[in-house]
C-alpha positions as CSV (number, residue, x, y, z in Angstrom):
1,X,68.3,-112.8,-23.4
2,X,66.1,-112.7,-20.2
3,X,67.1,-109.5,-17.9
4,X,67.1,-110.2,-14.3
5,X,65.0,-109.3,-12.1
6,X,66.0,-106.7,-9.2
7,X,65.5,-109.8,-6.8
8,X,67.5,-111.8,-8.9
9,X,70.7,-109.5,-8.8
10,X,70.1,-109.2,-5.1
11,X,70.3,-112.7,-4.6
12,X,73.0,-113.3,-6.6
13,X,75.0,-110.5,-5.3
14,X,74.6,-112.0,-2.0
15,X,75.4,-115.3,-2.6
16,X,78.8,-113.6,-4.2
17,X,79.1,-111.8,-1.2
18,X,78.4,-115.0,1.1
19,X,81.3,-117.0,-0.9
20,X,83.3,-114.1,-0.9
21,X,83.2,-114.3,2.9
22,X,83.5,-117.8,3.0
23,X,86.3,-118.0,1.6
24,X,88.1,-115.3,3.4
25,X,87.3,-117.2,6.7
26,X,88.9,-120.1,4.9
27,X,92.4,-118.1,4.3
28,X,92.5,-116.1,7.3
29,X,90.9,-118.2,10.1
30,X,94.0,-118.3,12.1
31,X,94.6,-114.6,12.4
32,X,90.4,-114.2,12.9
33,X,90.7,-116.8,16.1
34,X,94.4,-115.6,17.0
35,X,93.2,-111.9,17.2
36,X,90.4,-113.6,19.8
37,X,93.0,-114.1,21.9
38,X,94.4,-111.2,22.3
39,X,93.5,-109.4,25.9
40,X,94.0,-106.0,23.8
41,X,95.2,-104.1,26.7
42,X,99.1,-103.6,27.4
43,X,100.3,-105.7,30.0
44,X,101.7,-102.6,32.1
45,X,98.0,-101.9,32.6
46,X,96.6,-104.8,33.0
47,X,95.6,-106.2,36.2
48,X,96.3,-110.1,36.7
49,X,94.6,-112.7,38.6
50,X,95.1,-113.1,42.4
51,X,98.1,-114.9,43.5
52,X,97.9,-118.5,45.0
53,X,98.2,-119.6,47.8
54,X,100.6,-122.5,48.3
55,X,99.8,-123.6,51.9
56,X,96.2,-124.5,50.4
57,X,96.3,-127.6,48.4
58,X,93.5,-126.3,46.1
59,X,96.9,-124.8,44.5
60,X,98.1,-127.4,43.3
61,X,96.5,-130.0,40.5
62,X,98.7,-132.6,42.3
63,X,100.2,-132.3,45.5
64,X,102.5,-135.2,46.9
65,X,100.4,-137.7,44.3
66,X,102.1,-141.2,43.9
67,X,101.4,-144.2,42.0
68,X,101.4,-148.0,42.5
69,X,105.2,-148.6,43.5
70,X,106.2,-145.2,43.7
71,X,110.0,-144.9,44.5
72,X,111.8,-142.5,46.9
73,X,112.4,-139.3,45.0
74,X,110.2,-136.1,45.3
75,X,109.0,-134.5,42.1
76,X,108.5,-131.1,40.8
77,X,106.5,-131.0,38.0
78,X,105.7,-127.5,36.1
79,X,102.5,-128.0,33.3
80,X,102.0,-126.8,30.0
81,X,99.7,-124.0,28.5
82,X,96.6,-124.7,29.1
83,X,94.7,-121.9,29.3
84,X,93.4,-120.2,25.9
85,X,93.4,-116.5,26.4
86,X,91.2,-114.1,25.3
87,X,90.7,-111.2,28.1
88,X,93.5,-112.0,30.2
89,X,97.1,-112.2,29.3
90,X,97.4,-115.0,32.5
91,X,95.1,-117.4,33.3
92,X,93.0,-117.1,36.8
93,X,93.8,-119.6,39.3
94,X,90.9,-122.8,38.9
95,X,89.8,-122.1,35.5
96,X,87.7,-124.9,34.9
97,X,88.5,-125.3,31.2
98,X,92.0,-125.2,31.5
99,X,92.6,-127.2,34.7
100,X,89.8,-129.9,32.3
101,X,93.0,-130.0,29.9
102,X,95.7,-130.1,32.3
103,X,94.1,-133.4,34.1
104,X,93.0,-135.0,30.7
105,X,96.0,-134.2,28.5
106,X,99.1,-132.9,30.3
107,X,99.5,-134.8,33.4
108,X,98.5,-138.0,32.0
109,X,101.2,-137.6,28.9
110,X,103.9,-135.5,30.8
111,X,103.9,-135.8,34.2
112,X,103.0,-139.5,33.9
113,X,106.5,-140.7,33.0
114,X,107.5,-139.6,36.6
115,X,105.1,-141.2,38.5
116,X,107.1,-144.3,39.4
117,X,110.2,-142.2,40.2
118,X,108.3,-141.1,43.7
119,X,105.7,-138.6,44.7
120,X,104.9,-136.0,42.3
121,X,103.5,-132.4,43.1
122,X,102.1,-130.2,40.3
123,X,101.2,-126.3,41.1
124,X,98.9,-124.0,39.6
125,X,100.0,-121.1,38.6
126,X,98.9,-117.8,37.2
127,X,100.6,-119.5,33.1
128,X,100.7,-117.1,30.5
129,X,97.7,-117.4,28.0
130,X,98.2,-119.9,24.4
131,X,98.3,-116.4,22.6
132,X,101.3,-115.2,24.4
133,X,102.8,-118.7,22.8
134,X,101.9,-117.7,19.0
135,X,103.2,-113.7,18.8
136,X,107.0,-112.1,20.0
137,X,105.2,-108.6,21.3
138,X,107.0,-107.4,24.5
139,X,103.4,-107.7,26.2
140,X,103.4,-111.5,25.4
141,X,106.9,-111.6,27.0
142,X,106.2,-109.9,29.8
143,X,103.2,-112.2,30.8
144,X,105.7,-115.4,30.4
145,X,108.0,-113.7,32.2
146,X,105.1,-113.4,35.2
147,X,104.7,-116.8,35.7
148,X,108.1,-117.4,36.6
149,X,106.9,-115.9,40.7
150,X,104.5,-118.5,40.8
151,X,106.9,-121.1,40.3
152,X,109.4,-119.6,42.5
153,X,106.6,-119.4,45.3
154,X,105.3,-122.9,44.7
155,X,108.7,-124.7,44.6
156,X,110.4,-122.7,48.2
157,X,106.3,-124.3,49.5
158,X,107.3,-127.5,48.0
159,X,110.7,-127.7,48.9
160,X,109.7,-126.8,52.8
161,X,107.8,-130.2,52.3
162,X,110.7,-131.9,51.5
163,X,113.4,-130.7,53.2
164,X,115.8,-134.2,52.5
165,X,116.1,-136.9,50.2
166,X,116.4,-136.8,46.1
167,X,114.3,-134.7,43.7
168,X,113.3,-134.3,40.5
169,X,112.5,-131.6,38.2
170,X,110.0,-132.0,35.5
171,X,108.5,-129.8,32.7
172,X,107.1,-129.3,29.5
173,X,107.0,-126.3,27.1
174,X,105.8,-123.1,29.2
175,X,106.8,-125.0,32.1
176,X,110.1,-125.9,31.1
177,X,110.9,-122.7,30.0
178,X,110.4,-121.4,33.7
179,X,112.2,-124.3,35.0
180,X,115.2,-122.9,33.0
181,X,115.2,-119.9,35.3
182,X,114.4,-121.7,38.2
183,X,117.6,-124.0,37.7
184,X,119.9,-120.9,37.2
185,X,118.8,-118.4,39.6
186,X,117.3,-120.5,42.9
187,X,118.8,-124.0,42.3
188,X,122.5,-123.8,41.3
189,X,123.3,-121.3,44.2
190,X,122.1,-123.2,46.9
191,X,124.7,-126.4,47.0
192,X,121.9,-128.3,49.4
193,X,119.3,-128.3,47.2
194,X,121.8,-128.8,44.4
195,X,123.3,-131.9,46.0
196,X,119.5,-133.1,46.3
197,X,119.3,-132.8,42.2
198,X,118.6,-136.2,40.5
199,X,118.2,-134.4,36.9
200,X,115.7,-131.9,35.7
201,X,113.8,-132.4,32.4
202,X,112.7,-129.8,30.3
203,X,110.7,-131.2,27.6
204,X,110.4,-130.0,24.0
205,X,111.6,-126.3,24.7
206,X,114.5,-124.5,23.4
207,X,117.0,-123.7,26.0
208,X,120.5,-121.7,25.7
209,X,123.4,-124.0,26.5
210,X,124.6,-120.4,27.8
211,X,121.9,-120.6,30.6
212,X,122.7,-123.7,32.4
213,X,125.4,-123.2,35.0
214,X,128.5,-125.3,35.0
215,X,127.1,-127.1,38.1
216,X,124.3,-128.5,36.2
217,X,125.2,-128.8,32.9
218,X,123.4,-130.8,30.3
219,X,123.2,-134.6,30.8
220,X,126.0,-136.4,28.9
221,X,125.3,-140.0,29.7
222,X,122.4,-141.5,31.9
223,X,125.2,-142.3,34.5
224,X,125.5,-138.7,35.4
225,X,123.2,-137.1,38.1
226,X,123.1,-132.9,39.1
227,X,122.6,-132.3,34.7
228,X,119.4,-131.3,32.5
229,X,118.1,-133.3,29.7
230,X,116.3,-130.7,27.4
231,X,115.2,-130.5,23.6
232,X,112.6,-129.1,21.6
233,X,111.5,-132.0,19.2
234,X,110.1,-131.5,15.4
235,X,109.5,-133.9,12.7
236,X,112.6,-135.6,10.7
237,X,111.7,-133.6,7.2
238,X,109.5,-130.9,8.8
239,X,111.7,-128.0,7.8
240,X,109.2,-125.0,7.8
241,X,107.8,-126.1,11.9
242,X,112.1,-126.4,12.7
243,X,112.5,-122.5,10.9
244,X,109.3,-121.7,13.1
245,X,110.6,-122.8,16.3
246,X,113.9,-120.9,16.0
247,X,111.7,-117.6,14.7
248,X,109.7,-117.9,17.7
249,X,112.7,-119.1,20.2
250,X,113.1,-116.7,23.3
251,X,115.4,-117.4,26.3
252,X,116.0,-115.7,29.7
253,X,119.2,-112.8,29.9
254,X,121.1,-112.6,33.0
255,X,118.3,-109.8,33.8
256,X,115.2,-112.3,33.9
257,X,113.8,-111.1,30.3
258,X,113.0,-113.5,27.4
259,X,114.9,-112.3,24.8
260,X,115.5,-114.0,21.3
261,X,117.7,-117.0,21.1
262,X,119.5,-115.0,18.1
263,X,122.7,-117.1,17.6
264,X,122.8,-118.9,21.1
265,X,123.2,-122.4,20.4
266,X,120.1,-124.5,21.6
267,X,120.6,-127.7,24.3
268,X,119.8,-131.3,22.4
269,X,119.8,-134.4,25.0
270,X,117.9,-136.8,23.3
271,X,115.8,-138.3,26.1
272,X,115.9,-142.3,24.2
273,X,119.6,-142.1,24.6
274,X,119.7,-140.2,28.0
275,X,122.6,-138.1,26.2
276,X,124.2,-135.3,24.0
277,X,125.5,-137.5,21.1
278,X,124.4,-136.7,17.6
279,X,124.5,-139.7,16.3
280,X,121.4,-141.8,14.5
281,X,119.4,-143.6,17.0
282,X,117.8,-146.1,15.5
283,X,113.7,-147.1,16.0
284,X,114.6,-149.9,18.0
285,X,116.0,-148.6,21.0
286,X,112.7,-146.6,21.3
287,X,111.6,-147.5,24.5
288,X,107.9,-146.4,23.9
289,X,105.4,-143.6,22.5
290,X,102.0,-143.5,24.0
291,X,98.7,-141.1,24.2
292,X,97.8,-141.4,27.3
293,X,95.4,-138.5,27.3
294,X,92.0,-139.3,29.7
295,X,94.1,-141.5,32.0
296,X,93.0,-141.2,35.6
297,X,96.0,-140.6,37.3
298,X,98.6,-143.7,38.8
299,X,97.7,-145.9,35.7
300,X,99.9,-146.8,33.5
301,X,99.8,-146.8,29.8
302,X,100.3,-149.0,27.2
303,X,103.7,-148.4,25.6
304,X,104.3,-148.7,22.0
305,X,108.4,-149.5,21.6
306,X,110.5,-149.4,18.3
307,X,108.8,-147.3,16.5
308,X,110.7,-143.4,16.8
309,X,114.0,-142.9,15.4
310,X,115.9,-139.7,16.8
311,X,119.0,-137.8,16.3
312,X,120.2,-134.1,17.7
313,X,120.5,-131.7,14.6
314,X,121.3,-128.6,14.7
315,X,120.2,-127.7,17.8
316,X,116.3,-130.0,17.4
317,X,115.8,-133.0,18.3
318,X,114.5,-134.9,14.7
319,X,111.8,-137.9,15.0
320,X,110.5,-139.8,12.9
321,X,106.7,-140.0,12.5
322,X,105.0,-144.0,13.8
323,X,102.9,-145.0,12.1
324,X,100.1,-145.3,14.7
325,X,96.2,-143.9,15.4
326,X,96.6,-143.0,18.5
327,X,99.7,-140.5,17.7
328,X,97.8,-137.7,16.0
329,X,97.0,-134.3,16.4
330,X,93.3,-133.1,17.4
331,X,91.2,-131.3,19.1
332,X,90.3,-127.3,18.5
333,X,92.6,-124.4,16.7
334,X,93.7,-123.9,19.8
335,X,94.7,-127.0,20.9
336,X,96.3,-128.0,18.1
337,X,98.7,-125.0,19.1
338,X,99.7,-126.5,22.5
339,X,102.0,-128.7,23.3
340,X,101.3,-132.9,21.6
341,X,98.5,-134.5,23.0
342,X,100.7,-137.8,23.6
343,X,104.1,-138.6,24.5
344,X,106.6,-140.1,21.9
345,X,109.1,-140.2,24.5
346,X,106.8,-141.6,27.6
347,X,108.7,-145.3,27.8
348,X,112.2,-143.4,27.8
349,X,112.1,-141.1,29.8
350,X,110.4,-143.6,32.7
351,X,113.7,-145.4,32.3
352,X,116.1,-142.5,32.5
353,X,114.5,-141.0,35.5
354,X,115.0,-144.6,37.3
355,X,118.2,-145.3,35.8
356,X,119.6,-141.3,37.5
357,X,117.9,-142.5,40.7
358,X,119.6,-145.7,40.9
359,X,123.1,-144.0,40.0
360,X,122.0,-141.4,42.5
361,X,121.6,-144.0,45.6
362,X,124.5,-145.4,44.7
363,X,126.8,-142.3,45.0
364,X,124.5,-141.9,48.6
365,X,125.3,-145.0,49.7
366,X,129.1,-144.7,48.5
């Protein structure tokens, strides 16, 4: 048998080594790119970005925006993650990649369904990076917690702007979650602004039914006004993403910390039936899923109906899964770890907001 050559066995020893590596990039990719998110310095230390400035509109992404046949109500709309991470724990004002996403992707999909409702403002804020999303370190908390002053400061701005007439509260994921606080600790208190309160909408985030106060308690019909309608949504038969989202669960304590949702039971209003009940609802009273992702803002996309079935279940809302192109997951890693890139919920959640307005005038009126 031919010997090899010492060439030879460095070649093949580095080809060995090259799969070798190859394949450990395969298995542990996600930790490589989720440790290049991580700002690596605790949060005590670290020094965030400057605050905004709400009196400048170049602090908010919309300000007072409304589209073709806007109604009457004023809304307050609180984005997504959309910043990435990496050396900060919260993202600068006017990141240009970031605010790229939130104009492309988030206000299109989420934000959108309110458009029709009335004017709709949007604030930037300092949001706590996609990594402090994906790990339960008290750093990672601490930054979520953050962003919650920014949101206080940009909706007593807002609010100055509006000082009459009905509102609406709006967000989704990191946005609802501050929302949640914003409800309990500035909102309920204050019976004007209160009275004001068409409903607020905190899309697919877990919130403790212990955290909304008896004033405005989760919506139990669409003929109720001064309520929440909240859920976090997974996929009918996706058990290990449901076990994930109750792992990763946290929710605010009386003291303004996230802590984890343990055994607090989550709030379910599932937004096709505008409602609490647990029953089956059925594809065909899907009002419309759409990926309206690259709209220019005021437009209106096309809505596909009949095609999600829902149901509250323990504490999730379960979906079904359409059967459509334009409902799938894409971009980077890191994108695919933000919040959906279209809206199954888009055609309902246009008619509760007007349905709550209507009820809203009427009382008014009455």
């Amino acid at each position: 048998m031919r010997r090899l050559t010492t060439r030879q066995w460095i070649g093949w020893i580095g080809l060995a080594l090259v799969l070798l590596l190859t394949a450990a990039v395969a298995v542990w990719r996600g930790d490589i790119l989720r440790a290049a998110l991580d700002p690596q310095v605790p949060f005590q230390t670290y020094r965030p970005p400057a605050a905004p400035n709400y009196a400048d509109p170049r602090a908010w992404a919309l300000l007072d925006a409304r589209a073709p046949g806007a109604g009457t109500a004023d809304v307050f709309f609180v984005h997504s993650t959309t910043f990435d991470g990496g050396s900060e724990w919260n993202g600068p004002i006017g990141d240009a990649k970031s605010d790229a996403y939130l104009r492309r992707v988030i206000l299109p999909n989420y934000a959108g369904p309110f458009a029709r409702a009335g004017a709709v403002s949007a604030p930037r804020y300092r949001q706590a990076s996609l990594y402090t999303r994906l790990t339960l370190r008290d750093d990672a908390r601490e930054a979520r917690a953050f962003a919650y002053d920014d949101i206080l400061a940009a909706f007593d701005a807002w609010l100055a702007r509006h000082p009459q007439g009905p509102i609406v509260l709006a967000g989704v994921e990191q946005g609802a979650e501050l929302l949640d606080r914003l409800i309990r600790e500035r909102i309920a208190p204050d019976k004007a602004v209160r009275d004001r309160l068409v409903a607020a909408y905190l899309m697919d985030t877990i919130v403790a039914v212990e955290n909304l106060p008896a004033r405005i308690p989760a919506c139990a019909n669409r003929e109720q006004t001064q309520c929440v309608v909240a859920w976090a949504q997974v996929g009918d038969n996706d058990e290990a993403p449901a076990r994930r989202r109750f792992r990763r669960a946290v929710v605010w304590d009386a003291r303004g910390d996230l802590v984890d949702l343990a055994g607090r039971r989550p709030v379910c209003v599932n937004p096709v039936l505008g409602g609490t009940s647990e029953a089956v609802t059925p594809a065909r009273q899907s009002r419309g899923a759409t990926n309206a992702t690259g709209l220019e803002w005021g437009a209106r996309p096309a809505l596909i109906a009949r095609e999600v079935q829902t149901q509250c279940r323990e504490g999730l809302l379960r979906h079904s899964w359409p059967n459509l192109d334009s409902i799938r997951a894409g971009g980077s890693w890191a994108d695919q770890r933000k919040v959906r890139p279209y809206n199954l919920f888009y055609g309902d959640l246009e008619a509760d907001v007007a349905e709550r307005l209507a009820v809203y005038a009427a009382k008014a009126g009455a």
